[in-house]
C-alpha positions in Angstrom: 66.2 119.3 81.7 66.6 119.3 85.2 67.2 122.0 88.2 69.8 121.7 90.7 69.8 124.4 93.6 71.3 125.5 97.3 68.9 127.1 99.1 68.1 125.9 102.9 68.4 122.6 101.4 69.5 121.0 98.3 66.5 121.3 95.5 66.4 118.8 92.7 63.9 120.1 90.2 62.4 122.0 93.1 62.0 119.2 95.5 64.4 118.2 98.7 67.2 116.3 97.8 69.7 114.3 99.9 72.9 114.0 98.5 73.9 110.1 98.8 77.4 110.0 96.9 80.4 108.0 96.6 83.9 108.7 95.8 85.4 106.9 92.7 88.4 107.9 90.9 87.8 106.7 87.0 91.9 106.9 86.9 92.4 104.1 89.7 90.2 101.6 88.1 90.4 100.5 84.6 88.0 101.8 82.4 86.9 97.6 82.1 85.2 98.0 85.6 83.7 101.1 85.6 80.4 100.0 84.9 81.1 97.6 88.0 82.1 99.8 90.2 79.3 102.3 89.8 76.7 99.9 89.6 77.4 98.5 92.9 77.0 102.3 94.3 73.6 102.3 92.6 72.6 99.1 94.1 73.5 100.4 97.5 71.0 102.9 97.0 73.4 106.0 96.7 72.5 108.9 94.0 75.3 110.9 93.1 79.2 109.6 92.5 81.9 112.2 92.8 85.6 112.1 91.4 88.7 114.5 91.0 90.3 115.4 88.3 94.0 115.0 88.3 96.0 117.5 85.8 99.2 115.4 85.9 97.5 112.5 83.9 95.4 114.9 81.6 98.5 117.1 80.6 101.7 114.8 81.3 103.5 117.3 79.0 103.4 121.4 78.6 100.6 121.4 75.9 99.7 117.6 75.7 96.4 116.6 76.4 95.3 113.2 77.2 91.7 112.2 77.2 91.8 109.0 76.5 91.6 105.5 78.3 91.8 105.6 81.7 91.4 109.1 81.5 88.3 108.9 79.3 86.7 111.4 81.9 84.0 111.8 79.2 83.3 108.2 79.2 83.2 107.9 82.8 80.4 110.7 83.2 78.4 109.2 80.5 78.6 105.3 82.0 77.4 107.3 85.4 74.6 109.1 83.8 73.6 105.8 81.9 73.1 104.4 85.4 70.7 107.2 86.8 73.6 108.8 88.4 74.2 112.7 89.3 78.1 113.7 89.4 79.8 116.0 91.4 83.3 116.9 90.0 86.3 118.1 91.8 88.4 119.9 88.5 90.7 122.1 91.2 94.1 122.3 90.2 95.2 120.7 93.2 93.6 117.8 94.8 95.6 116.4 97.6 94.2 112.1 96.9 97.2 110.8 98.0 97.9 111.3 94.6 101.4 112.1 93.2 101.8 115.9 93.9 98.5 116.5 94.8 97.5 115.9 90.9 99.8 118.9 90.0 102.1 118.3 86.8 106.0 117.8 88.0 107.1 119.6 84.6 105.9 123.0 86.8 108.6 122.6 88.6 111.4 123.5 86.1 110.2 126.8 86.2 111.6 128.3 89.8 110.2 131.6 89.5 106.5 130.3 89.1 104.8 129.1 92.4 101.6 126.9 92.3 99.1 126.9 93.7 98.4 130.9 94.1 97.8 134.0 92.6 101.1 134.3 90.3 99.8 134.9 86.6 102.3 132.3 85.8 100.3 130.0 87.6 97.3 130.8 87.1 98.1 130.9 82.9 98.9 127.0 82.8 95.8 126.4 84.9 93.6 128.3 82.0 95.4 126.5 79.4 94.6 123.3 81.3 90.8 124.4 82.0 90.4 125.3 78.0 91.1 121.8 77.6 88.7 119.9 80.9 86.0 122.5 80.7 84.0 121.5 77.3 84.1 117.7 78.7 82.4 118.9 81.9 80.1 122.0 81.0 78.0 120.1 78.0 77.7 117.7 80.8 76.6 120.0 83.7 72.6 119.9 84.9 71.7 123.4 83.5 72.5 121.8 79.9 70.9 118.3 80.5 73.2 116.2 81.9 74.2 115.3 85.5 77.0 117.3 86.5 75.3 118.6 89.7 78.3 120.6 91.3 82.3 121.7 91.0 84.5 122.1 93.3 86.9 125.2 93.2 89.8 124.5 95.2 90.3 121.5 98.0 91.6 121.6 101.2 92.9 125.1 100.6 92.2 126.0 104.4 95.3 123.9 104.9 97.1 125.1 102.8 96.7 129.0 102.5 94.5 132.2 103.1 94.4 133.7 99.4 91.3 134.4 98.6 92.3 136.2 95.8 93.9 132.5 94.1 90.5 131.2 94.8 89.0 134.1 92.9 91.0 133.9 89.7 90.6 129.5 89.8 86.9 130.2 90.2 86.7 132.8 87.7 88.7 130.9 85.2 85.5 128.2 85.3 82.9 130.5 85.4 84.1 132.2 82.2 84.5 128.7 80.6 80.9 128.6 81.3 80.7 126.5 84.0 77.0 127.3 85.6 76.2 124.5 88.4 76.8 125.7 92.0 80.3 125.9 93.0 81.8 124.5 96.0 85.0 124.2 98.4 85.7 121.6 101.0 88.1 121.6 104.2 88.3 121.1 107.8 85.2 121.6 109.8 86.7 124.5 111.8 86.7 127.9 112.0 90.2 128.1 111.1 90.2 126.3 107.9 87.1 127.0 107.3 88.0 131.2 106.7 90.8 130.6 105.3 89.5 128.1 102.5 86.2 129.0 101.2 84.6 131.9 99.3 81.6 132.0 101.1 80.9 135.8 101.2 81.1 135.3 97.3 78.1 132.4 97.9 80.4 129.8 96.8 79.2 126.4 98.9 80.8 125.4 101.9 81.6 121.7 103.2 83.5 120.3 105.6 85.6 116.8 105.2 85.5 114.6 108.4 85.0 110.7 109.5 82.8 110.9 112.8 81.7 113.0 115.1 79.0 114.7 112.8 76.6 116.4 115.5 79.8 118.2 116.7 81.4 118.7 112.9 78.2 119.4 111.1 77.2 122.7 114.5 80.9 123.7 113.5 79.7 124.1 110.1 76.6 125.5 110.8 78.0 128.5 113.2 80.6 129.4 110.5 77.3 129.2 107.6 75.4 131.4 110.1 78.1 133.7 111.3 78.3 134.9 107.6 74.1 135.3 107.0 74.1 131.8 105.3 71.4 129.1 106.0 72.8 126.4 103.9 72.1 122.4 104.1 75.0 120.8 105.6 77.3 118.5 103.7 80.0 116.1 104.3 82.5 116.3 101.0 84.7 113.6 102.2 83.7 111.5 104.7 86.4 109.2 105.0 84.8 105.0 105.7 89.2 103.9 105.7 92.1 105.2 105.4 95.6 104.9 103.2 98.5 103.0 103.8 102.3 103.8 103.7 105.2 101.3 103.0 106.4 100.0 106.4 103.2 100.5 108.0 100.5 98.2 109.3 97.3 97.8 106.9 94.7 100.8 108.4 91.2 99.3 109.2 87.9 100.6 110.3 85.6 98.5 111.9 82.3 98.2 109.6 79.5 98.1 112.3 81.4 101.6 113.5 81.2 103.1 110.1 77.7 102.3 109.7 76.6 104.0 112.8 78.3 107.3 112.3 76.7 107.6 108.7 73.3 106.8 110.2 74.2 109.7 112.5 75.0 112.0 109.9 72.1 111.2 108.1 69.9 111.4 110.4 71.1 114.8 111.3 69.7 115.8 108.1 72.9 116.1 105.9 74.4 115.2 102.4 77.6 112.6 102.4 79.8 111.9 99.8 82.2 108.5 101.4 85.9 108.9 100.3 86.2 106.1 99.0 83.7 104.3 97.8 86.1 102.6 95.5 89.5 103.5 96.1 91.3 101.8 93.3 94.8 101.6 92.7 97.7 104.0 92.4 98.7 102.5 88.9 102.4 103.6 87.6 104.5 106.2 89.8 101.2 107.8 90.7 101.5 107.2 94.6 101.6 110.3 97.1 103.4 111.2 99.9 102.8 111.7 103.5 104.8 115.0 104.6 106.8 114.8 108.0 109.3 117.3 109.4 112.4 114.5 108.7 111.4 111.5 107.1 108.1 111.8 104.5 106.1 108.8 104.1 105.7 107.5 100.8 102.6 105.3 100.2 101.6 102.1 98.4 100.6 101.3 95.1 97.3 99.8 96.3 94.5 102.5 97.4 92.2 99.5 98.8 91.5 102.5 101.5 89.0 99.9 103.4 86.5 101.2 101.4 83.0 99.6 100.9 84.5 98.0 97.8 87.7 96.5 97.9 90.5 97.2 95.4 89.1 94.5 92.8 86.0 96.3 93.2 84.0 93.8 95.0 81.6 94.5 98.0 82.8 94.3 101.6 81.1 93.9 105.0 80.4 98.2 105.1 78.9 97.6 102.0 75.9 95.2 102.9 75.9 97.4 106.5 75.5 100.7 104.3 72.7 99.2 102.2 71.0 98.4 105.4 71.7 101.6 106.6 69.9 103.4 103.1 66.7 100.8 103.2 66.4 102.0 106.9 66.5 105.3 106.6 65.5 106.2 102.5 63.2 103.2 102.0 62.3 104.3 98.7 65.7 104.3 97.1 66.2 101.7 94.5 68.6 99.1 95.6 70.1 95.3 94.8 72.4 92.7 94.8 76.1 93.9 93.9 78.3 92.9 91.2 80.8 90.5 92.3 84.3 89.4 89.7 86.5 86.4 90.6 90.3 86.6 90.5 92.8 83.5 89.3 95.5 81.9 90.9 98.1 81.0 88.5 101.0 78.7 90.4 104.6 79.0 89.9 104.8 76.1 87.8 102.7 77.4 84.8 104.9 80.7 84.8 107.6 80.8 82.9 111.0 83.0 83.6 111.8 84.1 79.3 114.4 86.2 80.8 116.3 88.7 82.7 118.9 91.1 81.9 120.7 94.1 83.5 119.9 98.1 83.8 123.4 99.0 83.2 123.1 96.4 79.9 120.2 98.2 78.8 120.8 101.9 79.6 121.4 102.3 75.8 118.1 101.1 74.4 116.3 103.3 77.5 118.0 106.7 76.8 120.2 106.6 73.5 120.7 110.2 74.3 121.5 110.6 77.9 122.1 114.5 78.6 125.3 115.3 79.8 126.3 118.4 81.7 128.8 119.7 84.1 126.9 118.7 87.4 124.1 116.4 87.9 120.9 117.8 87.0 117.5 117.2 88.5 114.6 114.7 86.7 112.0 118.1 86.4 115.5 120.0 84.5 116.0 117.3 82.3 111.9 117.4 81.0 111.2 113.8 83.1 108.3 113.7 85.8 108.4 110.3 87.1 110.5 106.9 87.6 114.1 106.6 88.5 117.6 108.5 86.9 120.9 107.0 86.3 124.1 109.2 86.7 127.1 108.1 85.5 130.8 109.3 85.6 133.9 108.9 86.1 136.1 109.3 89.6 139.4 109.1 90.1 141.4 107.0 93.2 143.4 109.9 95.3 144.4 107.3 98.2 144.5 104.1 98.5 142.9 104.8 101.8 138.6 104.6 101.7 137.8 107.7 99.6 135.2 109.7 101.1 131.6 109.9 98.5 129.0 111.8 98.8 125.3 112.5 97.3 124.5 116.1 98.1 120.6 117.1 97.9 119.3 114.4 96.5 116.0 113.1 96.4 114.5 110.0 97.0 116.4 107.0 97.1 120.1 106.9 95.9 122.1 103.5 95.1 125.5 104.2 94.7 127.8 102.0 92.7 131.6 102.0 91.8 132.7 99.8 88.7 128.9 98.5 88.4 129.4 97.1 92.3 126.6 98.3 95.1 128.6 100.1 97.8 125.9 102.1 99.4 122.0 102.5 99.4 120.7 106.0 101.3 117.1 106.9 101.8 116.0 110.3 102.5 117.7 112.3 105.0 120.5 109.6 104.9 121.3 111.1 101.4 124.7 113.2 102.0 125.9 111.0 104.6 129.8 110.2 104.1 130.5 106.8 102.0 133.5 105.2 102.4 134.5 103.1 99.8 138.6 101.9 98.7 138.3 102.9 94.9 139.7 99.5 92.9 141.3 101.5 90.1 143.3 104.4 89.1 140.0 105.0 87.2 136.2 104.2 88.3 132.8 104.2 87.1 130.6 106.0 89.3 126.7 105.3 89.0 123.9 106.6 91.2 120.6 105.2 90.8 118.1 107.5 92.3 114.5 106.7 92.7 111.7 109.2 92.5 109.3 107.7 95.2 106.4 110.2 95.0 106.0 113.8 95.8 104.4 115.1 98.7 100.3 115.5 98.3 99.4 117.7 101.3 101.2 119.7 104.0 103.8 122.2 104.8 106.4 120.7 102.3 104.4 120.9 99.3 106.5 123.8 97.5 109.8 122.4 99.4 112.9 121.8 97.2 112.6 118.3 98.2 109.5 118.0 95.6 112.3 118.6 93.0 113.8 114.8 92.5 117.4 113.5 91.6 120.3 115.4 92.2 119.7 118.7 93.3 123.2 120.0 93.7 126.1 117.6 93.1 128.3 114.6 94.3 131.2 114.7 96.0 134.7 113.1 96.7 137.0 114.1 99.5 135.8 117.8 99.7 135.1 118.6 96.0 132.3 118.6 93.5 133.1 116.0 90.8 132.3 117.5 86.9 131.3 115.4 83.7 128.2 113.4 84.0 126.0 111.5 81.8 122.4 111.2 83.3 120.1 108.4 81.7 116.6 109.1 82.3 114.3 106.2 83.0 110.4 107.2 83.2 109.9 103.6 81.8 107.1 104.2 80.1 108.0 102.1 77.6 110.0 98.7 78.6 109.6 96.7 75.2 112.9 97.5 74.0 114.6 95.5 76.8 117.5 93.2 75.5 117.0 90.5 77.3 120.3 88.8 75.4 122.7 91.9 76.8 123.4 89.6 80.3 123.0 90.6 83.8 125.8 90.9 87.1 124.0 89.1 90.0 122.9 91.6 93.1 122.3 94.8 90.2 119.4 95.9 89.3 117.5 94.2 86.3 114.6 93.3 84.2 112.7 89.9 84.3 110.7 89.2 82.1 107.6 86.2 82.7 105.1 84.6 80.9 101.9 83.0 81.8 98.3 82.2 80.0 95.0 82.9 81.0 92.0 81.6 78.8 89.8 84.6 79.0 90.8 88.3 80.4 90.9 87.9 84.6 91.5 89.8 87.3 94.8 88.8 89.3 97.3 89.6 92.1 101.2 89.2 91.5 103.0 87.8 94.8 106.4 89.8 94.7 107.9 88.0 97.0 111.3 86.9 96.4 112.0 90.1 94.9 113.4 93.3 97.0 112.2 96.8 95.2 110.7 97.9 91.7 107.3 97.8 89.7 105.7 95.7 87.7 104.7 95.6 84.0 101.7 93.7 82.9 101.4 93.5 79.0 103.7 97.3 78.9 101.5 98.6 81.6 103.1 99.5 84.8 100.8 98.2 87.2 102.8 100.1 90.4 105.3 99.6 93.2 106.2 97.0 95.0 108.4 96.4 98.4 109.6 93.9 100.1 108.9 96.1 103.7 105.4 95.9 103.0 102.7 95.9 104.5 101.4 94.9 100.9 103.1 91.8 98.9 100.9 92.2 96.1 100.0 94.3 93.0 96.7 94.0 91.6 96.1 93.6 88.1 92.6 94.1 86.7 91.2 92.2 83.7 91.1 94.6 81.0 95.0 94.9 81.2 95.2 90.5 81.2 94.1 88.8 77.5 93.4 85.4 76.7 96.5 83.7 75.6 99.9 85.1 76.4 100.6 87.6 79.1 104.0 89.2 79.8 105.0 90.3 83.2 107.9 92.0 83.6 109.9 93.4 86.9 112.4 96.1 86.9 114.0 95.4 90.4 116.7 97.5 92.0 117.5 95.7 94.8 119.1 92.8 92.8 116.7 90.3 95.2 115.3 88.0 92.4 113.4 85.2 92.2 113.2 82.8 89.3 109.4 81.5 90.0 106.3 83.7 90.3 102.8 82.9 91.5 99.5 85.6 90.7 97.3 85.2 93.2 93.1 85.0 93.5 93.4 87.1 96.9 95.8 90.2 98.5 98.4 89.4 100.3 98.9 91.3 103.1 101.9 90.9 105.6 101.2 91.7 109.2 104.5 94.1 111.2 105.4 94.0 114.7 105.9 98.1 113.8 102.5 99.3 115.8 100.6 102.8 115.4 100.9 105.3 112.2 103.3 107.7 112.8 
């Protein structure tokens, strides 16, 4: 049994302890490569790894729990502890991770008088439902009962967010009376401002600060606010970010490794505890990608989460790596450290890829919803019970002149495709959704469809409760000046694309399904080059690997080797763009694809 305490310093079983952690996400790397991944944190000489918790993957559905696979959170604790590893865990609610709604499940949404993220009893009732659930994984694990759950985190970045103390109350009572015991802890901005807003700390709940550089002036902002409330606490770093994300359109973010190896020596040399966000960033597998907020246009980001972390997406060691490890035999020469793990990836040309087939959406909307819902006006994806993926509306319009008619989406969110008689006549992004489409209507009767995209909800920021979060059609479509009635809406969360009739045919430039196949001799890691192809994801053996774009900056989607099997492998591409490409290639390396577009925005 061991002792974990916060006194002027951290105490492992009574002795000074520096808190060397890493950030790795157990559901953005397959379960495969855990063991690699936190291995190579050991071997850097690091103590202590530290995850989320998202509650969107662990409850997809009111009342369905999901502990299993990549979400094995019980598994992943174990393999850390196996390794000589302490944990900290970051259960909150919300957790912002660029993650799809800041880890919040979409089906709260449907419910308009309930507002997450606060005090509202509605809220807070699904968030104990949720914590009966987590809680017995992570309290038999916790220090005070033998294993190596060091700390928890009560809420994240709530200093940007809000100033309720009395939310952060209720979250933190709903773990302590689940019996969570370990020292609690909230992390934000390393200024006075966030910092009041977001912590407990007259309630001797921990405070941290998140930050990239500058520690001697971060860390004596952290300090004044521990002492200006009678607390003489160690100082810790809860994120200190070594990269940063990228956003579709957007050059690749870098940070310079020599850089990042200086400011952590100056943090630790100051005396404090880090934990690097990332360590390991992974990959935004599925729909899971977040969203950057902005006051017009929100940036949506990539499926890969590569974050220029110490170890890449694949999981293998990069320059800050080997700098960090020098950094840790420098400074804590007695912490155990060694070579890294290191996987290889395969190229697999075009030529030993065969294209088995492709067929249509509009072919196939049958086999993907056999019971579309139908209602008066379009309803939204969260209204209709579906979280993620795209929706189909379909009706019928009739031709009033033989002058272009005048369509519109109204409050609709993300991406719309707009199609008469199976024929693309517009594509609106955004705030372009509700602009006026003229179109000559062929027929005295018409098929109106309108493909809209759900391209990740916003994971931090001002618009996190905005209608906008909602996806789909919000309020209607119109022609000339009036609502149109009688729609059919075919939902497509595609989480399951085996049922594809690949015999059904396909109308070049619509969106469709093709399906690949290659061989691989043993289970290996890969990249799929997407180019030739416009907009979609990816399905590796039924498993949506993520997004892909032909804007870029990323051409690739990585697919780890516990998804791959020796033997037969299907790949399939649901592309809505109607750019297709009858030869693929998987690659050994990323392929990243350099824009004249300068700066992040």
């Amino acid at each position: 049994m061991h002792t974990f305490e916060i006194k002027d310093q951290f105490l492992l079983d009574g002795k000074p302890f520096t808190i060397l952690s890493g950030s790795i996400h157990y559901f953005r790397v397959h379960p495969s490569d855990w063991h690699h991944s936190l291995y190579n944190l050991k071997a850097m000489g690091f103590n202590t790894v530290e995850t989320y918790v998202p509650w969107n993957l662990h409850e997809p559905r009111p009342g369905e729990f999901d502990f299993e696979g990549i979400c094995d959170l019980a598994r992943f604790l174990d393999e850390a502890a196996e390794l000589g590893l302490w944990i900290i865990v970051r259960p909150s609610p919300f957790i912002c991770a660029e993650w799809e709604w800041g880890g919040l499940p979409a089906w709260l949404l449907a419910d308009r008088s309930l507002r997450p993220r606060s005090r509202d009893p509605k809220f807070l009732a699904r968030v104990a439902a949720y914590y009966d659930a987590l809680m017995p994984i992570l309290v038999e694990r916790q220090v005070t009962r033998g294993g190596n759950v060091l700390m928890m985190q009560v809420e994240n970045e709530y200093g940007s967010y809000c100033e309720d103390k009395g939310y952060l109350r209720s979250i933190r009572d709903l773990m302590l009376d689940r019996g969570v015991d370990v020292p609690l802890c909230t992390s934000d901005g390393p200024w006075r401002g966030c910092l009041r807003a977001g912590t407990l700390i007259d309630d001797d709940v921990f405070v941290t600060g998140n930050f990239g550089s500058r520690a001697g002036e971060n860390f004596a902002n952290l300090k004044a606010f521990h002492e200006e409330h009678g607390k003489d606490w160690p100082l810790m770093c809860m994120e200190f970010w070594d990269g940063w994300f990228n956003r579709w359109g957007e050059n690749v973010i870098t940070r310079d490794a020599q850089d990042l190896a200086d400011s952590v020596r100056e943090l630790l040399e100051l005396g404090g505890s880090i934990n690097l966000y990332m360590f390991h960033g992974g990959t935004n597998f599925g729909f899971m990608n977040g969203c950057s907020a902005r006051h017009t246009h929100d940036l949506h980001q990539v499926t890969s989460y590569d974050y220029d972390a110490p170890l890449n997406e694949e999981g293998n060691p990069t320059e800050k790596w080997y700098k960090l490890r020098d950094v840790v035999r420098d400074l804590f020469p007695d912490n155990w450290t060694a070579d890294p793990l290191i996987k290889s990836a395969v190229n697999v040309p075009a030529e030993k890829i065969e294209l088995s087939g492709r067929a249509g959406l509009f072919e196939n909307l049958g086999r993907l919803d056999p019971e579309p819902v139908r209602s008066l006006y379009p309803q939204t994806m969260e209204d209709m019970g579906q979280s993620y993926g795209y929706v189909l509306y379909r009706t019928q319009i009739e031709r009033d002149t033989t002058e272009p008619e005048r369509i519109r989406v109204v409050d609709g969110r993300d991406r719309a495709q707009v199609y008469v008689n199976g024929e693309l006549v517009a594509t609106q992004y955004q705030e372009h959704i509700g602009e006026d489409i003229r179109y000559a209507l062929p027929a005295e009767k018409n098929q109106l469809d309108v493909l809209v995209e759900n391209m990740g909800r916003v994971n931090y920021g001002h618009k996190f409760l905005a209608d906008t979060q909602r996806k789909g059609i919000r309020t209607g479509v119109c022609a000339d000046l009036h609502f149109i009635l009688g729609w059919e809406a075919y939902r497509l969360p595609l989480e399951d694309v085996s049922e594809i009739d690949y015999t059904a045919g396909w109308v070049e430039g619509t969106p469709s399904f093709s399906r690949f196949e290659f061989s691989l001799d043993e289970p290996a890691d890969t990249y799929i080059d997407t180019t030739g192809f416009g907009k979609g994801v990816a399905f590796v053996n039924g498993v949506n690997v993520g997004r892909y774009w032909e804007i870029g900056p990323i051409a690739t989607l990585y697919v780890p080797h516990g998804i791959t099997r020796a033997g037969v492998n299907e790949l399939v591409l649901f592309e809505t763009e109607g750019h297709v490409s009858d030869a693929i290639s998987l690659r050994s390396t990323p392929l990243i694809n350099h824009l004249e577009k300068e700066g992040v925005e």
